[in-house]
N, C-alpha and C positions, 0 to 999 in steps of 0.2 A: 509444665514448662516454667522454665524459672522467671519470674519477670523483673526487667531493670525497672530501675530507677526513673529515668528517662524515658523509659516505652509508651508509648502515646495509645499503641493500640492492637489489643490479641485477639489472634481467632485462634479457636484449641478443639480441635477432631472435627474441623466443620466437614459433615458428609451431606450430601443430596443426590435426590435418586428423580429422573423422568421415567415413565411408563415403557418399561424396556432395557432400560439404559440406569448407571450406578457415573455418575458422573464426577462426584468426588468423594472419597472414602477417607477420612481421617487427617484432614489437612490442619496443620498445625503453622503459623505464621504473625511473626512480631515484627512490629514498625514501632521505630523513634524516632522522636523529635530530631526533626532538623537532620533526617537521612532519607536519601534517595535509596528507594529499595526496587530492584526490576524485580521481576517476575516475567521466566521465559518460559516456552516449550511450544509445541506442535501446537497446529488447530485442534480442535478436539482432548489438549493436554487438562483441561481444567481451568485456565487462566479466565475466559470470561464470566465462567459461572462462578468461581470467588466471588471479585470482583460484584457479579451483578446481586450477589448475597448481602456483602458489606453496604451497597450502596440499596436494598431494598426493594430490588424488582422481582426476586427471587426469594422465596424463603427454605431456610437450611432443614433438612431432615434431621440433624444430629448436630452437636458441637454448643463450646457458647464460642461469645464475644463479648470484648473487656475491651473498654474506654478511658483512659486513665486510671487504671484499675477496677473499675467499676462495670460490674455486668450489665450487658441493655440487650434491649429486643429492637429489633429495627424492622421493622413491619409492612414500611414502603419507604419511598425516596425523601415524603417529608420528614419524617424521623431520622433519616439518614443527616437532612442536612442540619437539624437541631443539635447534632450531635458533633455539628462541623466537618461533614464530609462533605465533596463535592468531585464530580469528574468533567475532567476535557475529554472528549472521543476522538474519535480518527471523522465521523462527518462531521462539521463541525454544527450544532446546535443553539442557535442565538434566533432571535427575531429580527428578521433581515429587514423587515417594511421600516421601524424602527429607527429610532438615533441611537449613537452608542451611549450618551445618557440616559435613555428611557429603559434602556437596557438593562443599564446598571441595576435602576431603579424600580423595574420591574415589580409591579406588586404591593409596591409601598413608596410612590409617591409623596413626597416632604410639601407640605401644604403652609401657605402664608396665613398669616391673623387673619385675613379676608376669607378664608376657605378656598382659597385656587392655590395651583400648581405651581410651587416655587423654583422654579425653570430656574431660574439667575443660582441659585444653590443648588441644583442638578449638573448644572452643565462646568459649574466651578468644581465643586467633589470630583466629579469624574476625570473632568484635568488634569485635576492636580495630580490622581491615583497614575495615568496613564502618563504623565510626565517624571513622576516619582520612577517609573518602571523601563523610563527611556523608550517608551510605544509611542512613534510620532503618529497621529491617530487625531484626527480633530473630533471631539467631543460631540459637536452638536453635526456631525457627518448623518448619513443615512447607513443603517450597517451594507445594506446590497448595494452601496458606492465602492466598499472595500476588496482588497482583494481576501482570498481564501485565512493566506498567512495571517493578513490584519485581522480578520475575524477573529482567528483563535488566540489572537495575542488579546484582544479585547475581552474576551470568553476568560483567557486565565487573570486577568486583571480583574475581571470582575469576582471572580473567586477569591484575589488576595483583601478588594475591598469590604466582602463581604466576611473577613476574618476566618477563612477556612483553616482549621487542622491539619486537614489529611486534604491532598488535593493527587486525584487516580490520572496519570496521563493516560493516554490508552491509543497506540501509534500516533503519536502527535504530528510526527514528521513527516506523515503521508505523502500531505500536499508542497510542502514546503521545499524551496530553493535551500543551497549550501549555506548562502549566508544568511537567510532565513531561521535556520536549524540553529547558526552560533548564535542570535538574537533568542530563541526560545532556551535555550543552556544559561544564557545568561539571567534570563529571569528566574527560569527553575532554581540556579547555585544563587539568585537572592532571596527568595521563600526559603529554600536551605538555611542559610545563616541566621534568617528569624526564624528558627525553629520548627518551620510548617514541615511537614512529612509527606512525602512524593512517592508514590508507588508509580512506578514507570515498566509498561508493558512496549516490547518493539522486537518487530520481526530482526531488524538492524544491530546484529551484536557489538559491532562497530559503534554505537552510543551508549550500549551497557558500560563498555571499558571508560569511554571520554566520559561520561555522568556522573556513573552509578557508584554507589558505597558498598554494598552488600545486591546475591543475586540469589533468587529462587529457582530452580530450575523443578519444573512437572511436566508428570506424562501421565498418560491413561487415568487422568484423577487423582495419582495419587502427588504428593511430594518426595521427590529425590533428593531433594539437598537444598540446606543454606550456606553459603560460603562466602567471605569477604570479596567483592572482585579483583583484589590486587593477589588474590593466595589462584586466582583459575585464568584459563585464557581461552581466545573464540572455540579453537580445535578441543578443548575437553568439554567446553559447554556443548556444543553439538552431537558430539560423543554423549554425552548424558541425556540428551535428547533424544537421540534418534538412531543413536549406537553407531553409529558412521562419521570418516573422517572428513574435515573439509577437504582434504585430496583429492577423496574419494567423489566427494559432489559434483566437483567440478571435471571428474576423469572420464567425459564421454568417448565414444570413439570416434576418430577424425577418419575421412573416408579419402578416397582418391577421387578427385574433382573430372569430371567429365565433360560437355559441351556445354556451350554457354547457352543460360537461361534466359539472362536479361541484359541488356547493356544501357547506359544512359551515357549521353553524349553533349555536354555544353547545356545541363537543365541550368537553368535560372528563373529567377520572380523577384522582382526589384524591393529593396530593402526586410528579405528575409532570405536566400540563397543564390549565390553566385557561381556560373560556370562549373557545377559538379560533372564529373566525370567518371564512371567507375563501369564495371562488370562484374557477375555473378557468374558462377558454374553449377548445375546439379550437383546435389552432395558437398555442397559448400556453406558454411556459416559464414556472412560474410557481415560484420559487426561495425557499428558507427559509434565512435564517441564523440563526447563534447562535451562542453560544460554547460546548466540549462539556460537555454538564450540563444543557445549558438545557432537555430536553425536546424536540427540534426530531424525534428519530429515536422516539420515542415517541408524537410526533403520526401521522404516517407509518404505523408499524405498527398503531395501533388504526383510519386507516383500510382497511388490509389484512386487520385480523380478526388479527393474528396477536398482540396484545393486547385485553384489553378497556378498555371505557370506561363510565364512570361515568351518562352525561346528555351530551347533544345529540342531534344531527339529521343523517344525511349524505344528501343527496337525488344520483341522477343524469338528468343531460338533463331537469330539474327534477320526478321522480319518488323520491319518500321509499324510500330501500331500508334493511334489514338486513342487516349484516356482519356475522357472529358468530365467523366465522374464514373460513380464509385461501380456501379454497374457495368460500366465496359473493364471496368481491370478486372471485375468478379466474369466476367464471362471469357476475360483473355485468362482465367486462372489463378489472378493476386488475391489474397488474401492478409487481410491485415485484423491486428491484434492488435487495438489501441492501447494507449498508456494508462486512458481511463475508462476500463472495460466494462464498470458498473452503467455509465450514462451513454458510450458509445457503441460498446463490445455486447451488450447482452439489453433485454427487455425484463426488468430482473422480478416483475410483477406474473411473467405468465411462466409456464414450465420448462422445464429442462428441454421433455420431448421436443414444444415449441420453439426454441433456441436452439437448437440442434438443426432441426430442418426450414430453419428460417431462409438460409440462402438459396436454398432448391427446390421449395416448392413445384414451381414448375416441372420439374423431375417427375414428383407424382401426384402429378393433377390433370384431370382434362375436362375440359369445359367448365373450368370454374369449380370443378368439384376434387375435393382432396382424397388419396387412396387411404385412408386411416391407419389398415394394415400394416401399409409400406409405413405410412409415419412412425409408427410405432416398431417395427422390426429396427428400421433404419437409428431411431433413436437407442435402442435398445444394444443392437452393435456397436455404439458407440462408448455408451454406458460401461460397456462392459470389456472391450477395448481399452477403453484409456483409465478401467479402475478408479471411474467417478463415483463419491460416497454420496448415494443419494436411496431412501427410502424408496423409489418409483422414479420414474419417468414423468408420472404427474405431479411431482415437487416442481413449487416455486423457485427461481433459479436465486430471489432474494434470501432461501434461508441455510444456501451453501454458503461452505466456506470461502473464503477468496479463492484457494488454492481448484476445489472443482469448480469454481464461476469458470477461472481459466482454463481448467478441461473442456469446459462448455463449450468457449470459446473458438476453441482448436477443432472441437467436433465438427463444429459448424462448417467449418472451410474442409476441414476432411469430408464429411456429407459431400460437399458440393464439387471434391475431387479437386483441390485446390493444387497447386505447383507449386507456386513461390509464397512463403508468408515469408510474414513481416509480423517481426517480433517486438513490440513498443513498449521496456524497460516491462519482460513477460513476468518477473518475479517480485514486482512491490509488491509490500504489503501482501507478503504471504511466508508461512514459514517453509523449516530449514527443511523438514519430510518432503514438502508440496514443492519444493524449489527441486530437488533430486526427481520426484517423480514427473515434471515437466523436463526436465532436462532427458530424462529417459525416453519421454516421447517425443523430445527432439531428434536424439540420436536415431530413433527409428523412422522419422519423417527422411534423414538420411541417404538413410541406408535402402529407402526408395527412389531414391534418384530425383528427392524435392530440393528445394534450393529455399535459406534463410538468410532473411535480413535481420540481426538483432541490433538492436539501441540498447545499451545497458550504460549508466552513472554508475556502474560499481565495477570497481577495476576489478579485482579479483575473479567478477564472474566474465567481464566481456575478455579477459586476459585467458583463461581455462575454456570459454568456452569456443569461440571464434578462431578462425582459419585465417583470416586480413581483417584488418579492422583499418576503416578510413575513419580520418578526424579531424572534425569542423570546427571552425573559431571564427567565431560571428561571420558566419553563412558562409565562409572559405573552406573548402578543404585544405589539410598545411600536410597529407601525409595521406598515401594507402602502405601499411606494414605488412609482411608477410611474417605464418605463425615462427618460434624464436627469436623476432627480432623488435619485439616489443616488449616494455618493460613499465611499471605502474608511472616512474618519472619520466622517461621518453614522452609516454603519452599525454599528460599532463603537461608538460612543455610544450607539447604540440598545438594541444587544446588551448591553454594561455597564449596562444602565440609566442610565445618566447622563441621557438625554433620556426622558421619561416621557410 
């Protein structure tokens, strides 16, 4: 590989193999100063075990790596960062108990002529850094005062203070609001201008375009391609991915709607949603936007029981029920798919099988004692149903991908013979393969005569995939559309309130 001038840093034939498995064959990849480089592809493409190479959790079966020209061995994470590397993750990773000066300082404490802790020069450094960076962030705060966003703004500040090179985003935007996301752009394109080199991985090809300089795209381990981001666009990257079009991802089949499933009538809960009123049919996608804030994920959970509400009515198959929690809507048939399926959606410490038949036990149990058999057939069905990539049934649900967490998830309410889910933005933080093969087993929830509520912030998908979409602006509905007669700005307008 030829190398610039400029190149901050080369991997050249990096291969590595697990017991079974060849996970990257011959990957060859150059960063320069002062460029954001993404790196995309599928779960399972290659992208974290790079990645966990460079940064030293991993080590490579085959290839070198070159540092400003210079060969090194990176052995674990502290040689990684001697070398000036440093990553942000999608959890975010800091010392919560903590101030965000201790933080900074982590490990190397700056001490007075007396021998103690020069707090007054801690907590000034850190200021200043996080003021240079425009992070309103009080210095001597506690981290677990902050919200999510502040932490990883505080997490990448502390990387610029501590003069990192190379600094790995790795879904940074997971958690983050819209304007959230233009506050982390902003900092990343100022590390860019002083030279630091950004290796930016995101399920969201929509930030490769707005960021990124150059893009990698891999699959099955290997490398496919480097190309400028201004020479490709979303529809060929996903093509290179996954061999299909965005068309095609979003082109499920829409059914003809049948009896009504659910109706809600005058719900309210004072200062988070007002007077909603909508219905559902079998065989209907029936999609909520908004902007985050609006209340859209609070209508949702009160009617799962898993909030309350103030006044209204929720009737099904046009029968008046109470929801008082999350057990009577699982027994009227609701099923929900939180936004945050790691800490709400899944137990992510015990197994698949166990996630699977978590809602139904009772199904096959009697006297306290569980039918093993049944647990395992039933999980097994499910496994193999919905094309979950898991070694066993007795895998850990922590060491799927995001994309089969969310098979998990669906199994679960499937086990339990669910009617109505409820979809809560089903495709973060997952790729473009795992987004088509939930969307497939939407269409066939369907085409059973179940009935979906989805929440999706990403017009493109709740636009292709949804039948009506209702859309809320700070707790109002301003609109229910029917499908053709929405369009990405109508909606948005909606959502802003601009159209009332």
């Amino acid at each position: 590989m030829k190398q610039n001038f400029d190149e901050i840093i080369r991997m050249e034939n990096i291969s590595k193999e697990f017991p079974g498995v060849k996970a990257l064959t011959d990957v060859s990849i150059s960063i320069k100063a002062g460029e954001v480089h993404a790196i995309v592809g599928e779960n399972g493409a290659g992208k974290s075990t790079l990645i966990k190479i460079l940064m030293g959790v991993h080590q490579k079966n085959g290839g070198e790596i070159y540092i400003a020209g210079n060969k090194v061995e990176i052995r674990n994470p502290i040689d990684a960062a001697t070398y000036g590397l440093s990553a942000v993750y999608q959890d975010v990773t800091i010392a919560r108990h903590l101030t965000v000066a201790e933080n900074f300082f982590l490990g190397r404490l700056p001490l007075t002529k007396a021998g103690l802790v020069n707090w007054k020069k801690m907590i000034t450094q850190t200021q200043a850094v996080l003021d240079e960076l425009n992070i309103i962030v009080d210095a001597k705060k506690v981290v677990r005062q902050l919200s999510a966003a502040q932490q990883e703004m505080v997490i990448i500040a502390k990387k610029y203070f501590e003069h990192s090179k190379i600094i790995i985003f790795d879904e940074p935007t997971a958690l983050l609001a819209n304007e959230e996301v233009d506050e982390l752009f902003t900092i990343i394109r100022r590390l860019k201008n002083e030279g630091v080199a950004c290796i930016y991985i995101s399920h969201r090809l929509e930030e490769i375009f707005e960021l990124c300089d150059v893009v990698s795209v891999m699959k099955d381990g290997q490398l496919i391609t480097t190309i400028p981001v201004s020479e490709t666009n979303e529809d060929d990257l996903i093509s290179k991915m996954v061999g299909r079009t965005i068309e095609d991802m979003y082109n499920i089949k829409h059914f003809e709607p049948k009896e009504e499933a659910l109706r809600v009538e005058g719900l309210t809960r004072k200062g988070a949603f007002e007077n909603i009123n909508f219905s559902i049919r079998k065989g209907e996608v029936f999609g909520i936007f908004g902007l985050v804030g609006s209340g859209r994920t609070e209508i949702v959970r009160a009617l799962f029981g898993a909030d309350s509400f103030d006044s209204g009515e929720i009737y099904l198959y046009n029968n008046k029920v109470t929801i008082a929690n999350p057990a009577e809507a699982i027994k009227h048939g609701i099923g929900l798919l939180p936004e945050d399926r790691k800490h709400e959606g899944l137990t992510l410490d015990t197994t698949v099988e166990n996630n699977i038949n978590m809602a139904s036990y009772n199904d096959i149990s009697k006297l306290g004692f569980i039918n093993l058999k049944r647990e395992k057939e039933r999980s097994l069905k499910q496994i193999d149903d919905m094309k979950i990539k898991t070694p066993s049934e007795k895998q850990k649900v922590v060491n799927l991908s995001g994309g089969n967490q969310q098979k998990v998830v669906i199994g679960k309410w499937l086990c339990r013979q669910s009617k109505i889910f409820i979809f809560d933005e089903p495709t973060v933080g997952i790729d473009v393969g795992a987004k088509s093969e939930i969307y497939i087993l939407l269409e066939q929830l369907l085409a059973k005569g179940n009935a979906v509520i989805m929440i999706s912030s990403y017009l493109p998908e709740i636009i292709g995939i949804a039948d009506r979409i209702m859309v809320i602006h700070e707790g109002k509905q301003t609109g229910i559309l029917n499908r053709g007669d929405y369009s990405e700005e109508k909606l948005l307008k909606l959502a802003s309130g601009l159209i009332k």
